[in-house]
C-alpha positions in Angstrom: 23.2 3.0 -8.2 19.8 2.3 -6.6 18.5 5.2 -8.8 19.7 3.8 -11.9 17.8 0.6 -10.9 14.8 1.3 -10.3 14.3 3.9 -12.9 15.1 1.1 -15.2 11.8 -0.5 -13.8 9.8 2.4 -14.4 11.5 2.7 -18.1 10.5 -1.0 -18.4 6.8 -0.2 -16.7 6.2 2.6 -19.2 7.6 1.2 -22.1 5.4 -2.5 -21.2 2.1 -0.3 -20.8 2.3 2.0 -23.8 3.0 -1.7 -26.1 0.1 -2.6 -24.5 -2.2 0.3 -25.6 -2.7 1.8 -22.0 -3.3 4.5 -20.2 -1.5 5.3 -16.9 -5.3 5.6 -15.7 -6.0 2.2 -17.5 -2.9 0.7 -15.7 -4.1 2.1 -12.7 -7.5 0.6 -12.6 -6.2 -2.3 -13.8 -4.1 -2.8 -10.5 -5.9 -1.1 -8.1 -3.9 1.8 -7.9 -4.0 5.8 -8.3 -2.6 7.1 -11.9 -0.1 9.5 -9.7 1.4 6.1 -8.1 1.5 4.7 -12.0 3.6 7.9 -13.1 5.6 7.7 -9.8 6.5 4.1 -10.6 7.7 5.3 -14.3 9.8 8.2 -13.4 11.9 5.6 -10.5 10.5 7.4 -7.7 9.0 4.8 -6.2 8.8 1.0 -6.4 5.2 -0.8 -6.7 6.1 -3.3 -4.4 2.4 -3.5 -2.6 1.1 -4.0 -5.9 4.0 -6.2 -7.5 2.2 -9.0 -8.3 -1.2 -7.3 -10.1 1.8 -5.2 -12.3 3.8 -8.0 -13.9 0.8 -10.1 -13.8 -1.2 -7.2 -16.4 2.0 -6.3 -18.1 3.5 -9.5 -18.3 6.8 -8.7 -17.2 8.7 -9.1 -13.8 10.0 -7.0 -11.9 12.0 -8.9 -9.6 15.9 -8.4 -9.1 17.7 -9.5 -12.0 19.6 -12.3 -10.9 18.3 -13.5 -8.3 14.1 -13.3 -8.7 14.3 -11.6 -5.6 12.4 -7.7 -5.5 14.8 -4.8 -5.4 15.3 -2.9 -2.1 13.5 0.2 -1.7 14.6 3.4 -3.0 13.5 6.1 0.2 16.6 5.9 2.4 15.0 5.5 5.9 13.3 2.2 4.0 16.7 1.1 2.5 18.4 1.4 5.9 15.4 -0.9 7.7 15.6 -3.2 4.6 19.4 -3.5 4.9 19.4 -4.2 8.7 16.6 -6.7 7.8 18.3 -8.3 5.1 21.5 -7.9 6.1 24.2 -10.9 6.0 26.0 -10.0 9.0 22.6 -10.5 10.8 22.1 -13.4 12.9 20.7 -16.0 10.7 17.2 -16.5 12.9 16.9 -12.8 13.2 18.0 -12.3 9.0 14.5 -11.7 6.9 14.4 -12.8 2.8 14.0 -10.3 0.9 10.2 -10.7 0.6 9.6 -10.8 4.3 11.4 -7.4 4.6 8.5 -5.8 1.9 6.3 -7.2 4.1 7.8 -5.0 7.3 8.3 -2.3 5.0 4.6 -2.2 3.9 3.6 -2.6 7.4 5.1 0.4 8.6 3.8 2.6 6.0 0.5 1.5 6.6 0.7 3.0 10.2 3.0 5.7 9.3 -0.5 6.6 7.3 -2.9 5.7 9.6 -1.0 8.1 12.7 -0.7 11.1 9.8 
């Protein structure tokens, strides 16, 4: 399901920035990102959530959950399992995160997880 989801973001990424006349390089630039994180995002493997913003503010789309405005959960499974214990309902309300704050841990961690590498 979470597959489906977020390859429909990259489908809608793709399909944004070739109507747009650009380049996956172009898009990168653009957003301060590399071109292999551009095709990443269009084939679902990953979700550009550090650079959320700079994408659907150059594209002009969002990419925010459907029916809610709030940004999809993270594909990788050890992400999706922090996120869910983050965002989960059954959490204790003071300890339960928005679905924004848990990007925010999410991002954090990988930033270390790069830094210790």
């Amino acid at each position: 399901m979470m597959a489906g989801m977020v390859s429909g973001i990259g489908d809608r990424i793709r399909l944004r920035r070739q109507a747009l006349g650009l380049t996956q390089k172009e898009l990168a630039e653009l957003v301060g990102a590399s071109e292999s994180a551009v095709l990443a995002w269009e084939k679902g493997r990953y979700f550009p959530a550090r650079r959320q913003g700079r994408v659907e503010a150059v594209l002009g789309i969002s990419l925010a959950g459907e029916e809610n405005g709030t940004p999809l959960p993270p594909i990788d499974p050890r992400e999706r399992e922090l996120w869910d214990l983050l965002t989960s309902e059954d959490a204790p309300p003071d300890d339960r995160l928005t679905p924004a704050e848990a990007w925010n841990v999410i991002e954090h961690k990988r930033r270390v997880k790069r830094r210790t590498a």
